[in-house]
SEDREN-678058 format. One line per field, with one value per residue (C-alpha): residue in three letters; chain; x, y, z. Coordinates in pm, whole numbers, padded with zeros to 5 digits, always signed. Layout:
# residues N
aa (ALA/...)
ch (A/...)
u (X/...)
v (Y/...)
w (Z/...)
# end
This chain:
# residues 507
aa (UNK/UNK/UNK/UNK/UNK/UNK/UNK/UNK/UNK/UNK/UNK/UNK/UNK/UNK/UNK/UNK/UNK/UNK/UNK/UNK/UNK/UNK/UNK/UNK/UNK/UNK/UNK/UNK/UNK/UNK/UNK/UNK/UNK/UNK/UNK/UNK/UNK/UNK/UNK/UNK/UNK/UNK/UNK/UNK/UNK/UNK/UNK/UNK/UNK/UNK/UNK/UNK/UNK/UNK/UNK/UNK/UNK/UNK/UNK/UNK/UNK/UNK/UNK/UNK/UNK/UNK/UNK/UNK/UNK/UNK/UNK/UNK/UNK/UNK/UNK/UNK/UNK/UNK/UNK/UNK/UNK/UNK/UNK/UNK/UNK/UNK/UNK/UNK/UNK/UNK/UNK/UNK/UNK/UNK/UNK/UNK/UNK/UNK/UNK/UNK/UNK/UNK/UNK/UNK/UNK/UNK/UNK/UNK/UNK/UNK/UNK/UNK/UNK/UNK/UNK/UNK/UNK/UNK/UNK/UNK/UNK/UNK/UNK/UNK/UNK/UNK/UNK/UNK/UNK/UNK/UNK/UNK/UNK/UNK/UNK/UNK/UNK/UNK/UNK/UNK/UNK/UNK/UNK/UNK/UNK/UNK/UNK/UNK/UNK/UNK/UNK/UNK/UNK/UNK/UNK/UNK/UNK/UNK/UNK/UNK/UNK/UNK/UNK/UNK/UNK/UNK/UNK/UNK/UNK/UNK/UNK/UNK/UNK/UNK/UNK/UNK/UNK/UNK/UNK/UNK/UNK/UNK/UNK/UNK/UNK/UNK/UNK/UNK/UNK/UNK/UNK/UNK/UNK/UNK/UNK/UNK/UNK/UNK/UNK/UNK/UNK/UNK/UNK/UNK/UNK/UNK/UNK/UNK/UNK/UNK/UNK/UNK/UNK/UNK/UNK/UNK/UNK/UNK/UNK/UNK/UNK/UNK/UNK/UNK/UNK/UNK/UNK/UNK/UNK/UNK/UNK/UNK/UNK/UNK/UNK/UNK/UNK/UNK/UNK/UNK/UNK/UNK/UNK/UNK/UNK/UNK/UNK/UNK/UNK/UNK/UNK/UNK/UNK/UNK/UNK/UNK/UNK/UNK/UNK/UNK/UNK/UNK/UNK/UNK/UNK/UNK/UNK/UNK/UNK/UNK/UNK/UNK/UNK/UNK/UNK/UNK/UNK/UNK/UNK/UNK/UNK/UNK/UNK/UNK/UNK/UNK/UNK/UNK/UNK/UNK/UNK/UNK/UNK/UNK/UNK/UNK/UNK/UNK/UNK/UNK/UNK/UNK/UNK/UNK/UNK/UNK/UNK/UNK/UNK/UNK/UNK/UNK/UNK/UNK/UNK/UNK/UNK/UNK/UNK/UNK/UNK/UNK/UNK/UNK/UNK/UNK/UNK/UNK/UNK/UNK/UNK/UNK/UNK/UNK/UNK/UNK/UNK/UNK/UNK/UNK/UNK/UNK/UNK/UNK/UNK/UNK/UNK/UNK/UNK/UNK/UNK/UNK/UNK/UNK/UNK/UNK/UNK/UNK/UNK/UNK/UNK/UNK/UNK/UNK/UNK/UNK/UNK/UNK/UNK/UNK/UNK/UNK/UNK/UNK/UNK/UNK/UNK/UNK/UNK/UNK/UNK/UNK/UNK/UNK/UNK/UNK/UNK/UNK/UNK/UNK/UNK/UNK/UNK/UNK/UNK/UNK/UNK/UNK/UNK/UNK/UNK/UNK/UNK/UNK/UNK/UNK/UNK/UNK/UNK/UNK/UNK/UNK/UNK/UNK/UNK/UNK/UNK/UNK/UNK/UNK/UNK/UNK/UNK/UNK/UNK/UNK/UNK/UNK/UNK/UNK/UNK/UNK/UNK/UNK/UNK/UNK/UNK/UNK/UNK/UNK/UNK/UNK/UNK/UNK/UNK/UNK/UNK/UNK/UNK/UNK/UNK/UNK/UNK/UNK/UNK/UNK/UNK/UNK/UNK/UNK/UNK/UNK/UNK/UNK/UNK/UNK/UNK/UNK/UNK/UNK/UNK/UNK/UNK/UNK/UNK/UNK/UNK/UNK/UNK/UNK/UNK/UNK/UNK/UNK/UNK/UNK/UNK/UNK/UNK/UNK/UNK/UNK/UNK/UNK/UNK/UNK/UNK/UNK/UNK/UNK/UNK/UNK/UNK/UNK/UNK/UNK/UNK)
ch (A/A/A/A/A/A/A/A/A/A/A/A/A/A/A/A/A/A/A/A/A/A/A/A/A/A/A/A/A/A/A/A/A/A/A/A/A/A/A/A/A/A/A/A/A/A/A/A/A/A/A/A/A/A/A/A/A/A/A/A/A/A/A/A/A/A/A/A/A/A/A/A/A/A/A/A/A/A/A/A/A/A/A/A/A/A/A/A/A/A/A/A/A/A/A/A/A/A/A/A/A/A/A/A/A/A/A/A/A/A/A/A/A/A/A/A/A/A/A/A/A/A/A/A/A/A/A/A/A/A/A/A/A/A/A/A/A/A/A/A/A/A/A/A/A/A/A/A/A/A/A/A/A/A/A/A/A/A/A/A/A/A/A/A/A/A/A/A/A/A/A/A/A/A/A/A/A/A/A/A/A/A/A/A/A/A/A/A/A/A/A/A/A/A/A/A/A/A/A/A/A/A/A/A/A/A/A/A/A/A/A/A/A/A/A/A/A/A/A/A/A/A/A/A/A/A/A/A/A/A/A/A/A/A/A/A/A/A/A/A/A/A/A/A/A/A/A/A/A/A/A/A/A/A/A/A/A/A/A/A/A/A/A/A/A/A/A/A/A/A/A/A/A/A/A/A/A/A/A/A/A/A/A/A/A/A/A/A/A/A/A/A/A/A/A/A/A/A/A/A/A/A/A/A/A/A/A/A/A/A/A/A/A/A/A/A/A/A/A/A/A/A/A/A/A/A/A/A/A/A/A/A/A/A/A/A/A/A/A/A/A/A/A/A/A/A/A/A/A/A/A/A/A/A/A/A/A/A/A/A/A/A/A/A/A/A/A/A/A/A/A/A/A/A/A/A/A/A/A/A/A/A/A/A/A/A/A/A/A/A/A/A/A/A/A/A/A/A/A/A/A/A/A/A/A/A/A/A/A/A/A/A/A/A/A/A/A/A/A/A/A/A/A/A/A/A/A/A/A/A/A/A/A/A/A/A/A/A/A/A/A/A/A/A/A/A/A/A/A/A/A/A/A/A/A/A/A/A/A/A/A/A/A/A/A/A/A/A/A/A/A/A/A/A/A/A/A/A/A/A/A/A/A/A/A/A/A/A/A/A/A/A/A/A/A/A/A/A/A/A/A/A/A/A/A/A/A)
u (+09190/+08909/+08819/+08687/+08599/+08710/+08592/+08471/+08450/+08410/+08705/+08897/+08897/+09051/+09029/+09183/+09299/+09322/+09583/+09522/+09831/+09770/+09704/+10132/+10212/+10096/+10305/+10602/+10597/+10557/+10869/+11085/+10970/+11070/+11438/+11511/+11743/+11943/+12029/+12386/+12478/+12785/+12760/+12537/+12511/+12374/+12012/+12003/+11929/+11626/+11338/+11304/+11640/+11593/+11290/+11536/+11792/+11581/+11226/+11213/+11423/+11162/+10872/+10962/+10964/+10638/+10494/+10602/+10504/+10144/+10125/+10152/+09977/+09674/+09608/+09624/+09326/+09161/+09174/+09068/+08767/+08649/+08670/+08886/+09176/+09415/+09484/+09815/+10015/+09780/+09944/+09986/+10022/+10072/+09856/+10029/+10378/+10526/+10760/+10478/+10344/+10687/+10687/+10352/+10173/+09897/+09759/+09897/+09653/+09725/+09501/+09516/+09469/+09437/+09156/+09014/+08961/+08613/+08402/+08425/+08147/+08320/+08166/+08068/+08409/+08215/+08026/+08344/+08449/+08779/+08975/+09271/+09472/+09631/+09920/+10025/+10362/+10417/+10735/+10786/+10832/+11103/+11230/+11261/+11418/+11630/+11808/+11835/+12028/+12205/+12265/+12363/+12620/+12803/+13135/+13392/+13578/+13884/+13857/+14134/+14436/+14309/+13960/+13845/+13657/+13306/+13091/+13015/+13321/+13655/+13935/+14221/+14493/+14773/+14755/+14893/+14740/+14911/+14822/+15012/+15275/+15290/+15154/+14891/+14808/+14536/+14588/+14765/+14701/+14791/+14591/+14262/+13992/+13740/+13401/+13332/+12976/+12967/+13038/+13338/+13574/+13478/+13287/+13456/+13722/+13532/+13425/+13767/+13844/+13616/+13839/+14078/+14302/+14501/+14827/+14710/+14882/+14606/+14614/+14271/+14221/+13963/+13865/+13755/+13399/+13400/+13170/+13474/+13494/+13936/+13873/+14241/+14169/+13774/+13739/+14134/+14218/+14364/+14578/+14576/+14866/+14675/+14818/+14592/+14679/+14342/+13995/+13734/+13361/+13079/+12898/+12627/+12642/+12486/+12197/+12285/+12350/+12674/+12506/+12271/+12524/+12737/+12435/+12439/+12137/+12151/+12049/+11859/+11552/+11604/+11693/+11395/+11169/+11328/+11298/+10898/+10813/+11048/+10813/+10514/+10602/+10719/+10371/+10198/+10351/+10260/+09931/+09878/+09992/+09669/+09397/+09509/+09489/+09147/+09100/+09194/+08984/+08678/+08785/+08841/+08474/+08331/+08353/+08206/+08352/+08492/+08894/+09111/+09303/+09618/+09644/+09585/+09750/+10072/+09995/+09961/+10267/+10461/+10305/+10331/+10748/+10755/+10597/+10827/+11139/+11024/+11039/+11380/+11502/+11314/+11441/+11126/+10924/+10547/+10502/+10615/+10289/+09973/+09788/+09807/+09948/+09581/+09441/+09712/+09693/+09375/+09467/+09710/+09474/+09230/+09540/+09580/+09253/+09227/+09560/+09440/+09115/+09229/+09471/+09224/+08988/+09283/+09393/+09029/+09010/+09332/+09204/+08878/+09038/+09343/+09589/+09990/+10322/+10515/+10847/+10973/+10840/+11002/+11266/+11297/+11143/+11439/+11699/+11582/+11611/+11903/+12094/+11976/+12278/+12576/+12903/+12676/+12455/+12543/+12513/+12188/+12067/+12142/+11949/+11622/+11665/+11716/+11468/+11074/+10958/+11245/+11092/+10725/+10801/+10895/+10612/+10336/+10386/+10363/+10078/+09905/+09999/+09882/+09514/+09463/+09518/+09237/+08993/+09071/+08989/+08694/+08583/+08511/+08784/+08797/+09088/+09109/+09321/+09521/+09759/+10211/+10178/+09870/+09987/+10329/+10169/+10204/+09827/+09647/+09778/+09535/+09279/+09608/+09643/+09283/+09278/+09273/+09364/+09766/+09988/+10345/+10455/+10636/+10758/+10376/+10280/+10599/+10544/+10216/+10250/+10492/+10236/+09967/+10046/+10388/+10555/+10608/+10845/+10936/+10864/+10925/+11343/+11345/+11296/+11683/+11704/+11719/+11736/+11807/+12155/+12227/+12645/+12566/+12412/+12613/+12882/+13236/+13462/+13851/+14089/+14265/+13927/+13863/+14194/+14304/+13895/+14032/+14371/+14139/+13924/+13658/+13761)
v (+12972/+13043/+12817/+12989/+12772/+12977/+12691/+12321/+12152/+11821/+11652/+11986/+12190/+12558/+12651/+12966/+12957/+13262/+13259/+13600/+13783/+13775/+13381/+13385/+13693/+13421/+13205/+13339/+13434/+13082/+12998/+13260/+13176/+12802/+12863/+13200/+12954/+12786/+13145/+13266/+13585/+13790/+14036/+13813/+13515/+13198/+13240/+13575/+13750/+13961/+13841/+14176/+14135/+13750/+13888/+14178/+13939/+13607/+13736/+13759/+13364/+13239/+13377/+13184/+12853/+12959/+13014/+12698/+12479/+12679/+12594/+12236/+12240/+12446/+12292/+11955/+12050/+12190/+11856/+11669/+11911/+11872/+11559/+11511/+11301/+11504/+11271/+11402/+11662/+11960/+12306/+12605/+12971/+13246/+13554/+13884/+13967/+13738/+14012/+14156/+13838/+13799/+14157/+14053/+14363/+14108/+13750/+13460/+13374/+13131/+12931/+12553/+12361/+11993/+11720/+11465/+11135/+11011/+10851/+10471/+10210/+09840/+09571/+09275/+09040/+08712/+08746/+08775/+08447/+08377/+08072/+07973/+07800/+07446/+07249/+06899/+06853/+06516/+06297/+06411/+06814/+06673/+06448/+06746/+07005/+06751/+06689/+07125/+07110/+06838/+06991/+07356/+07163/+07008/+06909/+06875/+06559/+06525/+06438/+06231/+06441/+06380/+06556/+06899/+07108/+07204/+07459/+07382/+07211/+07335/+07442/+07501/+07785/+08028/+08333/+08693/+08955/+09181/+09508/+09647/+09411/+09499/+09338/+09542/+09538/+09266/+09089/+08754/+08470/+08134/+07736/+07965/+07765/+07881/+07744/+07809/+07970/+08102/+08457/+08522/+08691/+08977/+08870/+08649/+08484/+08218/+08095/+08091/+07812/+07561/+07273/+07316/+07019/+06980/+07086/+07321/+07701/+07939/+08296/+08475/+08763/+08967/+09369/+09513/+09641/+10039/+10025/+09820/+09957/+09998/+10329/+10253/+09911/+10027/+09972/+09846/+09554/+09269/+08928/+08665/+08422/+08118/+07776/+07459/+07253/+07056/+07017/+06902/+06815/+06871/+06617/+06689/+06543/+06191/+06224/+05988/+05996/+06109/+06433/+06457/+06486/+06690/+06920/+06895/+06611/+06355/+06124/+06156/+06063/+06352/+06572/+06530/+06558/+06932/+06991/+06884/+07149/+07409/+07309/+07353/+07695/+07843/+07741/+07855/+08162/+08221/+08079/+08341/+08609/+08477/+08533/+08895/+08976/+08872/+08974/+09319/+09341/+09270/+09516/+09790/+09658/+09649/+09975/+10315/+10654/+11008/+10968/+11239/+11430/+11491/+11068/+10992/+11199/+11119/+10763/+10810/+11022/+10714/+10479/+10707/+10762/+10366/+10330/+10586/+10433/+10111/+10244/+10379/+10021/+09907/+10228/+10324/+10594/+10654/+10717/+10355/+10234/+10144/+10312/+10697/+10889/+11027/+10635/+10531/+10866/+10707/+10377/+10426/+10650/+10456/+10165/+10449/+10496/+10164/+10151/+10434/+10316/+09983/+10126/+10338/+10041/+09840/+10158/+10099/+09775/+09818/+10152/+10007/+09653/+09844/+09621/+09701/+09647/+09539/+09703/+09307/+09267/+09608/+09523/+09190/+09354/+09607/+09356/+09242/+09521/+09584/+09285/+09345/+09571/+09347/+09591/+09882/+09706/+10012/+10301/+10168/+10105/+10445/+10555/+10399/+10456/+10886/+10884/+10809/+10830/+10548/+10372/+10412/+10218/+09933/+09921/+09952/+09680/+09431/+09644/+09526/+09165/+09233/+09342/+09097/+08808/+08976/+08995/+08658/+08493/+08657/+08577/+08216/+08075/+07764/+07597/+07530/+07278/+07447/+07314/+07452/+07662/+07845/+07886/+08027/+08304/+08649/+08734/+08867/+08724/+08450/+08811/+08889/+08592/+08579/+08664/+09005/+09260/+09236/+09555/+09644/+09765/+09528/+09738/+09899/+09518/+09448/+09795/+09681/+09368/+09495/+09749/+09554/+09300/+09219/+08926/+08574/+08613/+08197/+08036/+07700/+07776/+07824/+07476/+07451/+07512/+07209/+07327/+07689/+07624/+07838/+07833/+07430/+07433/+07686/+07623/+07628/+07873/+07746/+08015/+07978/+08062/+08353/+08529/+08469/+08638/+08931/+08950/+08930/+09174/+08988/+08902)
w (+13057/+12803/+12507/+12180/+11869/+11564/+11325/+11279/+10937/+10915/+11123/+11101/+11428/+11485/+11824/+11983/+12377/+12599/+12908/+13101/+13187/+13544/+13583/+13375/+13630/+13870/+13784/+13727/+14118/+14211/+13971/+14132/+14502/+14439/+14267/+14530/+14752/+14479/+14320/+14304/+14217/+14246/+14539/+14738/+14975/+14861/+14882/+14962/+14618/+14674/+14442/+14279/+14146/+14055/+13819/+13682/+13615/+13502/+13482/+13085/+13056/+13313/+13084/+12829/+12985/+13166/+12833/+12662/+12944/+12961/+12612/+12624/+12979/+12861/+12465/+12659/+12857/+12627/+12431/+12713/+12827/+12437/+12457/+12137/+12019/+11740/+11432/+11413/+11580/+11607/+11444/+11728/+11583/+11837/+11845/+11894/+12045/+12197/+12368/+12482/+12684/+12822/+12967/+13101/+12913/+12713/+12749/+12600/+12324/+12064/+11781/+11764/+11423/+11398/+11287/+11513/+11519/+11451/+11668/+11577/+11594/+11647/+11467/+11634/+11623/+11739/+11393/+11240/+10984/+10912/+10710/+10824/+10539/+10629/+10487/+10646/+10724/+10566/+10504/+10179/+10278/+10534/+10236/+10018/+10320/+10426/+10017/+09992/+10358/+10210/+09904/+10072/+10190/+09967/+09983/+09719/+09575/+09386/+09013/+08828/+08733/+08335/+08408/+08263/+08502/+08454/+08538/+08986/+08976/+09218/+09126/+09345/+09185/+09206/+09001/+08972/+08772/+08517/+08366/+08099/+08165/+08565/+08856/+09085/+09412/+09556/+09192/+09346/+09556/+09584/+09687/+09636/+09587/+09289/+09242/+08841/+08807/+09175/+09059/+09298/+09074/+08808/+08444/+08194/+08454/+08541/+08216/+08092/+08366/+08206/+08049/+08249/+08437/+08750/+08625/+08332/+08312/+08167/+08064/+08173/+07997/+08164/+08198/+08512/+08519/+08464/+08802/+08979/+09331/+09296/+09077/+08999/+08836/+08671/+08289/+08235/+08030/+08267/+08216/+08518/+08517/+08639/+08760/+08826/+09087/+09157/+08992/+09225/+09161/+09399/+09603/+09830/+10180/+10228/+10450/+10754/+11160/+11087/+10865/+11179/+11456/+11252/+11272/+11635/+11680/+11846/+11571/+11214/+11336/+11571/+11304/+11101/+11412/+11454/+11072/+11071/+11392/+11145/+10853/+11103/+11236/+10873/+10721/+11022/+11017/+10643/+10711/+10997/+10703/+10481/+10792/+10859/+10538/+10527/+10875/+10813/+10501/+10665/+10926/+10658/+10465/+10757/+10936/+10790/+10895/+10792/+10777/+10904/+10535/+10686/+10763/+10458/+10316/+10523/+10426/+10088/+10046/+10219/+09910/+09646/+09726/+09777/+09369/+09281/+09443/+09274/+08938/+08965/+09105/+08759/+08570/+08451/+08451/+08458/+08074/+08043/+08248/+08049/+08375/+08353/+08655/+08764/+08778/+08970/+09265/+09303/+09330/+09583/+09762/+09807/+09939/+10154/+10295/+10387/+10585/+10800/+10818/+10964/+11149/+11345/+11411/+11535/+11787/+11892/+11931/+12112/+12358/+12428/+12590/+12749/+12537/+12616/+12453/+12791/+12831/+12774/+12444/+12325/+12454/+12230/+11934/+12009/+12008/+11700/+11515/+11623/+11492/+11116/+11161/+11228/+11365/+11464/+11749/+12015/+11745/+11650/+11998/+12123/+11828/+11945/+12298/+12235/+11973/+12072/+11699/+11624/+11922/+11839/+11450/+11666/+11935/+11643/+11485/+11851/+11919/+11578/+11606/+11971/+11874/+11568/+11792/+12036/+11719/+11623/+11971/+11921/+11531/+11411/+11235/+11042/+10841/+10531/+10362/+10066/+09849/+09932/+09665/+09748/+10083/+09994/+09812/+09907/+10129/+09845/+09568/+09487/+09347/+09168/+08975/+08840/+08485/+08438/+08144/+08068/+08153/+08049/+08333/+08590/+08784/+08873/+08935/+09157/+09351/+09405/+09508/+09779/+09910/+09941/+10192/+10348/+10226/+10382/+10580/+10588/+10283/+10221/+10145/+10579/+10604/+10549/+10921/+11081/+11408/+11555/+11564/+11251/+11289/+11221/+10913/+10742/+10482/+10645/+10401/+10436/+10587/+10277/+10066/+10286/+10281/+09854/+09836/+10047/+09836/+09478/+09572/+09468/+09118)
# end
C-alpha cells in the first residue's frame, strides 16, 4: 500500500491510497483457495470445481468484495499509521475504472477526504471551581407536596338536590346528540360523569352546564370544531339532549393514615419520610443540572483549539432547524424578530461551536481515562427509551438493536454524564445555598433574567432558552410522588367515566 498526501489545510486532509494490482491478484487467490471445497456447480462433484473455472465463474463477484473490504482495510491503516482521528466520516472517491481493477488490469487507487481532530491540551480539573446550589428540604416543602397530592386527588361529594353546579363541580348525565333533527353515531351516553372546566367534551358544552341542578333537562347547543377529528361531524351545528341526575362538588382528600395507606405506606409519618428523600433527589437532580452547566462552560472557556467545519457545521444545522421548527410551533417567521437573520447565524454558531468544542474535550477526557458505557447501563438507558413509547415497546426495540446510529444517541448521553462526574471528582466544588426558585430555573437562566434590552420575539427567546441548556427534568411539581408506586397516586377514572368518554368522542 502507498500513502500520498494530495493536500493539508488546516484540519482538512486529502490523502490518495495506492493498492497494486498484484497485492488484489493476491488476494483474490487466497479467496478462491479458501471457498474451492464449499463450491457447487452443475457438472461437478462437491469440491471438485477446478479453480480456473471458480475465477471464470466468480472471479469478477469476488473482486468486488476484495475491493470493498481493501478499502475499509487499507484507509483504516492509513489512519492509524498517520496517526489521525477523522471528525466525521471521511469522503472516499475512486480513481479510474473500477472495471478495470476488477479485471485486475490497474491498481486500486482511491483519494480520501476528511478533517481531523485536533490535538487537545486538558486543563488541569483539580484547579477547576464549581458551586453546587443547595435547597433544604424542610417541613414546609413536604407540607406543600403533601396538600397538591392531596389535592390531585380529590374526590367528589354530593351537593343538595336544590344546588346549581359550578365551574369544578360534577355532574353526573344522560344525553344524546342531534344534528339536523337526527341522532349520530358516538353522540349518546348515559350516568357519565362531567367535570365542568376540565375540557372533556368540545367548546361551549361545558359552560352551558353551569346552573344546572340534579334533576334539570338542558338543551346544549354546541358546533363541532372545523378541526374535529370525525370529518363527518367537523364544523356542523349540534343539539345535546342533556338530563341531570347528580351535581357533585370537589373535595380534596384529607391528609391522614388512612390517605397514607391508601398510598401504600405504612403510616403518614412514613409517607412524608418517602416524600422528603423525593424532594431531596428532584432538587438534587436540578441542582446537578446548575454545576454542569457551569462545569461545561468553564470547559468550553477554558480550552483553546481549531474546530473541525464539517462539526460545526452539522451542529449548527441541528440548531438552526430546531429555531426554525420553533417558530412554526409560534407561527412566526424571522421578519417578525427584532434580531436580523445574519445576527442570529452567528449566534447560533457560535452555540454551536461551543457544543462541539465541549463535546470534544469531554471525548478526551473520556479516551484519555478509558471510561465505558457497560453493556448494563445501555441496556437500562435502552429500556428507558423504550417505554416513552407505550404499545410499540418491540417495534421500537428492534429499531435500536438493527440500527448502531439509533444506538449510539443513547450511549452518548451515559457517556457524558459518565465523564462530568470524572471532572467533578476531580474539581473543587462547594455548595451554595440558593433560594426554590433560583434553583428551579432552567441552568442558565439566572444571565437570562438580568436586565437586558426588550425583544418582540418570543418565540426567538423560547427557542433559545430550549437550546441552551436542557431543562429540569424534576421540578418541584415531581414532588407529587410520594413514593415510586406511581399506579397509587394516580386518579382512579370510573368504568363508567371511561367508556361514556369513548362513546362522546371526546365532546
Amino acid at each position: 500500500m502507498n500513502i500520498k498526501e494530495v493536500s493539508t489545510e488546516g484540519l482538512a486532509r486529502e490523502v490518495q491510497v495506492t493498492v497494486a494490482a498484484a497485492d488484489l491478484a493476491g488476494k483474490l487467490e487466497n479467496k478462491i483457495d479458501s471457498i474451492k471445497g464449499q463450491v457447487h456447480l452443475r457438472g461437478f462433484r462437491p469440491g471438485k470445481v477446478p479453480v480456473a473455472h471458480i475465477r471464470k465463474t466468480y472471479g469478477e463477484q469476488l473482486m468486488g468484495e476484495i475491493i470493498q473490504e481493501t478499502v475499509n482495510e487499507s484507509s483504516q491503516q492509513m489512519l492509524t499509521d498517520r496517526d489521525e482521528r477523522p471528525a466525521m466520516q471521511p469522503e472516499i472517491k475512486l480513481v479510474g475504472e473500477a472495471e478495470e481493477i476488477i479485471k485486475g488490469t490497474a491498481d486500486l487507487v482511491y483519494d480520501v477526504t476528511y478533517e481531523v481532530i485536533p490535538p487537545i491540551t486538558l486543563a488541569d480539573f483539580s484547579k477547576l471551581k464549581l458551586e453546587k446550589p443547595v435547597v433544604d428540604v424542610d417541613d414546609a416543602r413536604v407540607d406543600e407536596a403533601l396538600k397538591r397530592l392531596a389535592s390531585s386527588r380529590k374526590d367528589f361529594v354530593a351537593r343538595a338536590e336544590t344546588a346549581k353546579a359550578k365551574d369544578g363541580d360534577r355532574v353526573n348525565i344522560d344525553f344524546i346528540g342531534r344534528i339536523d333533527g337526527e341522532a349520530f353515531e358516538g353522540g349518546a351516553g348515559e350516568g357519565f360523569d362531567l367535570e365542568l372546566g376540565s375540557g372533556q367534551f368540545i367548546p361551549g358544552f361545558e359552560e352551558q352546564l353551569v346552573g344546572v341542578k340534579a334533576g334539570d333537562k338542558k338543551n346544549v347547543e354546541v358546533s363541532f370544531p372545523e378541526e374535529y377529528g370525525a370529518s363527518e361531524l367537523a364544523g356542523k351545528a349540534a343539539v345535546f339532549e342533556c338530563t341531570v341526575h347528580e351535581v357533585s362538588e370537589p373535595k380534596d382528600a384529607e391528609i391522614n393514615e388512612d390517605f397514607a395507606t391508601s398510598l401504600g405506606m405504612e403510616s403518614l409519618e412514613k409517607l412524608k419520610d418517602a416524600m422528603r428523600e423525593q424532594i431531596g433527589r428532584d432538587y438534587e437532580q436540578m441542582s446537578r443540572g446548575h454545576m454542569k452547566k457551569d462545569l461545561l462552560d468553564q470547559l468550553s472557556n477554558g480550552h483553546d483549539f481549531d474546530l473541525p467545519p464539517s462539526m460545526v457545521d452539522m451542529e449548527f444545522n441541528q440548531i438552526w432547524h430546531q429555531f426554525e421548527q420553533e417558530l412554526e410551533n409560534n407561527q412566526q417567521k424571522l421578519e417578525d424578530l427584532d434580531e436580523s437573520e445574519d445576527d442570529l447565524r452567528a449566534e447560533y454558531r457560535g452555540i454551536a461551536e461551543r457544543r462541539v468544542r465541549t463535546g470534544l474535550v469531554l471525548a478526551e477526557v473520556g479516551n484519555n481515562n478509558e471510561i465505558q458505557v457497560t453493556q448494563e447501563e445501555l441496556n437500562q438507558g435502552l429500556m428507558q427509551r423504550v417505554q416513552q413509547f407505550p404499545g410499540q415497546e418491540q417495534q421500537v426495540f428492534e429499531y435500536f438493536q438493527q440500527n448502531p446510529e439509533a444506538m449510539a444517541q443513547i450511549r452518548a448521553p451515559i457517556f457524558e454524564e459518565k465523564v462530568v462526574d470524572f471532572i467533578c471528582e476531580l474539581a473543587k466544588v462547594s455548595d451554595k445555598k440558593v433560594s426554590l426558585e433560583e434553583l428551579m430555573m432552567e441552568p442558565g437562566e439566572e444571565e437570562a433574567e438580568k436586565p437586558k434590552p426588550k425583544k418582540k420575539a418570543p418565540a426567538k427567546k423560547a427557542a433559545a432558552k430550549k437550546l441552551s441548556a436542557k431543562k429540569a427534568s424534576a421540578k418541584e411539581e415531581t414532588t407529587k410522588k410520594a413514593t415510586s408506586k406511581k399506579p397509587a397516586v394516580k386518579k382512579k377514572a370510573p368504568a363508567k367515566k371511561a367508556a361514556a368518554k369513548k362513546d362522546a368522542n371526546n365532546k
